[in-house]
N, C-alpha and C positions, 0 to 999 in steps of 0.2 A: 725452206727454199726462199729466197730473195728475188720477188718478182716486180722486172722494170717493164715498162711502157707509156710508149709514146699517147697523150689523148686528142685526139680530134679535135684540131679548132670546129667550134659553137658558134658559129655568127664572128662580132668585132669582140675578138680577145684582145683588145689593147690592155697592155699592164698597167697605160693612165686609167683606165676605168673598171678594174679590175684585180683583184686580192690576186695572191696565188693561187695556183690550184691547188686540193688539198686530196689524200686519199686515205681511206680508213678499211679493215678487216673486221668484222663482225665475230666477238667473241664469246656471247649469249645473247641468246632472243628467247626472251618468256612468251609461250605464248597469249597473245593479244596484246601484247607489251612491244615497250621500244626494243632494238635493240642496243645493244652496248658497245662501243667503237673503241677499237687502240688505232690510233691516227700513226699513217707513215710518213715519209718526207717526198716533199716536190724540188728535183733537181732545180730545174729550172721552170720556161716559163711554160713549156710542151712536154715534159718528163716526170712519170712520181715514181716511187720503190717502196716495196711493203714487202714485211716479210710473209709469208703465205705459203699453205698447200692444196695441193687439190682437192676440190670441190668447197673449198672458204668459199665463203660469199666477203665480194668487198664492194664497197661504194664510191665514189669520186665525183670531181664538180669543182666549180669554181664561184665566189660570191662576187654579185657587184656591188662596189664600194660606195656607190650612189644610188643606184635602183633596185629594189628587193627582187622587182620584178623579174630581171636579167640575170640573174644567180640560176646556176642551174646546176643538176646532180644527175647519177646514173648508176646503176644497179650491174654487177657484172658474179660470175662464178668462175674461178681458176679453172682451168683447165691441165689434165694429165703431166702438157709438154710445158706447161708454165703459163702458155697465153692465158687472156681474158674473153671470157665470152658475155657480151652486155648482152642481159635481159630483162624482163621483168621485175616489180619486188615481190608477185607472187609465185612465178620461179623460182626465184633467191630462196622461198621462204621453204619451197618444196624440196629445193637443194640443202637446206639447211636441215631442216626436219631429216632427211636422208642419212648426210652426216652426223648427224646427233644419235642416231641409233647405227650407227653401223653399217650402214648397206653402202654407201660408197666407198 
């Protein structure tokens, strides 16, 4: 399933000070380990699409191009109807764990 959505401007998203947005799907997490990202596409400069199904864990965020500081990310879980539900990464990881054995 092909999931789009709009993200929340974060403070001054200007694109002068500001990369694209970027968004990723989690497609192993070893436990205690990183996980492993296949990166989607950012429409524009408020839009990204990833392919995705329910209960994926995915990630999103935007870098600043001048301050490490101002870079920021966020943690989400698909939902049934397609939306995203941001939460936690120790949610994400308990949603992940879930789908990795079957129970979602």
């Amino acid at each position: 399933m092909r999931v789009s959505f709009a993200v929340m401007n974060r403070g001054n998203s200007s694109t002068r000070n500001y990369n694209k947005l970027w968004v990723a799907k989690i497609t192993h997490w070893p436990s205690g380990g990183r996980p492993v990202l296949v990166f989607g596409v950012a429409l524009d400069d408020e839009n990204v699409e990833i392919d995705a199904a329910p209960g994926d864990v995915i990630r999103f965020g935007r870098k600043a191009k001048y301050s490490s500081g101002k870079s920021w990310s966020a943690w989400a879980v698909v939902q049934p109807d397609g939306d995203i539900e941001e939460t936690t990464p120790t949610a994400c990881r308990q949603a992940w764990d879930k789908k990795s054995k079957g129970i979602i």
